[in-house]
N, C-alpha and C positions, 0 to 999 in steps of 0.2 A: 963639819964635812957634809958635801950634799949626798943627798939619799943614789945612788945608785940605780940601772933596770929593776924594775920590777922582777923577771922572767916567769917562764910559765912550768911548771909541774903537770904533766898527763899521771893520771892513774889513771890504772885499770885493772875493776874486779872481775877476776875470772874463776870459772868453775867448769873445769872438767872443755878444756878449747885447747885442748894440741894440735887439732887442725888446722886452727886459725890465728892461734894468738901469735905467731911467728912472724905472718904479715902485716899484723896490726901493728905491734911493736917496731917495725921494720918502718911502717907507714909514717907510725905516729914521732919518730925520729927525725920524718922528714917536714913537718910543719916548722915554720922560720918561729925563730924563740923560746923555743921549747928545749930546757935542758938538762932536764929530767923524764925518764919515762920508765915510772916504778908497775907492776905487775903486782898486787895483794891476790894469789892463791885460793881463795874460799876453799877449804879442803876436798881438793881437785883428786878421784881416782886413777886420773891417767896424766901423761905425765906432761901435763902444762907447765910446770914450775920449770922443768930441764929446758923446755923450748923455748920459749921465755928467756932464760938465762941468754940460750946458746943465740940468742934473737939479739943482745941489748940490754936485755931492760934488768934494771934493780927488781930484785924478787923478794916476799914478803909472803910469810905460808901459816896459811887457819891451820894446824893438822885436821881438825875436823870443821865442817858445814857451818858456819856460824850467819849465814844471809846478805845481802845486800848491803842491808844501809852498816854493817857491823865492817865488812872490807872497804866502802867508802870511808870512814870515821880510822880504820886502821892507816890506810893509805895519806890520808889526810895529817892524821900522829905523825908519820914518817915524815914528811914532807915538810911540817912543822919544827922537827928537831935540826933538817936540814937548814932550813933558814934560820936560825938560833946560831948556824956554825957560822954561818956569813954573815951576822949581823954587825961586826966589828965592826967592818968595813965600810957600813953605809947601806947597804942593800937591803927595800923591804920584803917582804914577804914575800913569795909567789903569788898569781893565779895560778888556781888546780883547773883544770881540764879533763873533768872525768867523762873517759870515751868507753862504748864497748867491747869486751874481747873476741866477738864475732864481726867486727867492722871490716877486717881483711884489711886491703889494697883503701878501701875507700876511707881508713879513718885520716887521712893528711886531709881531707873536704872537712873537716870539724874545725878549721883554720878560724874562717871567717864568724867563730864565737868570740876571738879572743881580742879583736880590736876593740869592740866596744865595751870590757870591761877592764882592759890596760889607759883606756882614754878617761873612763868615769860615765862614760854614756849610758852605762846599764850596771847593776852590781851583779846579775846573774844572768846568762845567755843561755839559752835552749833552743840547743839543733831541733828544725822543721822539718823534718824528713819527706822524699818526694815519692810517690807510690813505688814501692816497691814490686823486686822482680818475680816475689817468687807471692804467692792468694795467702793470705789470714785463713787462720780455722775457726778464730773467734767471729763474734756475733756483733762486737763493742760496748760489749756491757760495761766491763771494766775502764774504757774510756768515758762510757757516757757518767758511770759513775763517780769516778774522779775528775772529770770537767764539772758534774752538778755540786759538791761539795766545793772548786776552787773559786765557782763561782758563787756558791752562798757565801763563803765567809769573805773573800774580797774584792768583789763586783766585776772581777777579769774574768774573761775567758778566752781562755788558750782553745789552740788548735790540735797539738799534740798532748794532753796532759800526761802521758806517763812515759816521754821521750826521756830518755837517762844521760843522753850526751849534753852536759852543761859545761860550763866555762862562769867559774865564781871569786870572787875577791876572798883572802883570808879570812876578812873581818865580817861577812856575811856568811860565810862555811860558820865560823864559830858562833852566829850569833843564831844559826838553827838549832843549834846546839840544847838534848839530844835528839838524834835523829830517828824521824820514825822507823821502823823495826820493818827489814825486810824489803817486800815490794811496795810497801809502801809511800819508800822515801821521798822521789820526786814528787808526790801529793804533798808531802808532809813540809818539804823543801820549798816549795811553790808560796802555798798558804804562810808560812812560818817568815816568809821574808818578807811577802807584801803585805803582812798585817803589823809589822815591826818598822815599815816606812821604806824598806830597799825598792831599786829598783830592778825588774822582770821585762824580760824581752825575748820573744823567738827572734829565730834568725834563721833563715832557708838554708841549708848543707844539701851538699850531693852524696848522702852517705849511704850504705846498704849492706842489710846486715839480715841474720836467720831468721825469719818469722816462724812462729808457733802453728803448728797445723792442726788437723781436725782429729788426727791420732789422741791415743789416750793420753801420752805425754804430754802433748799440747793441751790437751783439755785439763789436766792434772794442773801444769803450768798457770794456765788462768783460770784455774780454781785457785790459787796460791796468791795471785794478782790480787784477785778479786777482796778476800780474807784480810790479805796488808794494807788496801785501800780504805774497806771499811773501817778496820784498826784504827788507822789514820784520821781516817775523817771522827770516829768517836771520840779518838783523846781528845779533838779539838773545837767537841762539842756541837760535831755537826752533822749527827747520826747516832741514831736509836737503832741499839744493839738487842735491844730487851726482845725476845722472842713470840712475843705480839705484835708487835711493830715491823718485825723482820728487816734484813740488809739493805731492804731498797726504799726505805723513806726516809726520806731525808725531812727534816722540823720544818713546820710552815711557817714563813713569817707572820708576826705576832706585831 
């Protein structure tokens, strides 16, 4: 029997977005081939998971906080057991389409991730984001330091290193496999496939979503960034954590 569509799976992890995850789901319904659009919960105190529901989308709930890369790998499980139920038939895997729960109206522009890795032109697509409408509070540390680590260990350098809007093949989802903890993922996600031989690609999206501001929660925020990055980049051998050395040197080539 020949293999059947491919299609595409969106998740999206969210925590604590009843403002916005309604739209997204709403949105993200309407990108062509998408037909699944599951919601994994990070133990949200308000009530995301009811809006969500009442939105569309398959819901899937942390009771408590468990991080980033912990509700991508959750959603991802889901998703996995799903195409297991269609595989009778002919049908392989999905592509996952992990969007953000703040994207609103604009997450259907995450579209144009998903051609080039249903065709094989890429195994993993990362939204470019275009400046945004509302000022950064950060300074770009956290970018500069997860673009210096993606670029030590695999001679790329991205534009956006810590963009979370990706579009990836099963077989490259599993072969990051585990994923680094937290905000560190997309570092960890980047590195972990172009050093395994996949292939990485941006792709420009019209998408726009809450930026972190100069407030203490913003700054708290990319203190947390910052923390997963480093994480990331140590397991992988590409960062001296030791407290003489401190978080921002990265090993000289030798």
């Amino acid at each position: 029997m020949a293999a059947k569509a491919v299609g595409v799976a969106v998740v999206i992890p969210a925590k604590d977005e009843a403002a916005r995850i309604a739209a997204t789901v709403a949105s993200a319904h309407d990108i062509a081939g998408v037909d699944i659009v599951l919601v994994v919960d990070d133990g949200s105190t308000d009530d995301t998971r009811l809006v969500a529901r009442d939105a569309g989308a398959t819901v899937v709930v942390h009771e408590r906080n468990r991080g980033k890369a912990r509700a991508m790998q959750t959603g991802a499980d889901i998703v996995a057991r799903l195409d297991r139920l269609r595989a009778a038939d002919g049908s392989l895997p999905r592509a996952m389409l992990f969007v953000d729960a703040d994207l609103a109206e604009s997450a259907v522009h995450s579209a144009p991730l998903i051609e080039p890795v249903l065709t094989g032109a890429t195994d993993m697509s990362i939204a470019l984001l275009p400046r945004q409408q509302q000022v950064a509070g950060g300074h770009g540390r956290v970018v500069a330091l997860a673009r210096a680590g993606i670029v030590r260990a695999t001679g790329w350098t991205p534009a956006q290193p810590l963009s979370g809007i990706r579009c990836l093949t099963r077989e490259a989802f599993d072969a990051a496999a585990p994923l680094a903890a937290g905000w560190g993922v997309e570092t960890g996600l980047t590195i972990d496939l172009l050093r395994r031989g996949f292939q990485v690609a941006e792709v420009p999206c019209e998408l726009f979503h809450r930026v972190s501001g100069a407030d203490l929660a913003g700054r708290l925020h990319r203190a947390g960034q910052y923390r997963d990055v480093a994480r990331a980049l140590a397991a992988r051998g590409l960062l001296d954590l030791r407290p003489a050395r401190g978080w921002n040197a990265l090993p000289s080539r030798s």
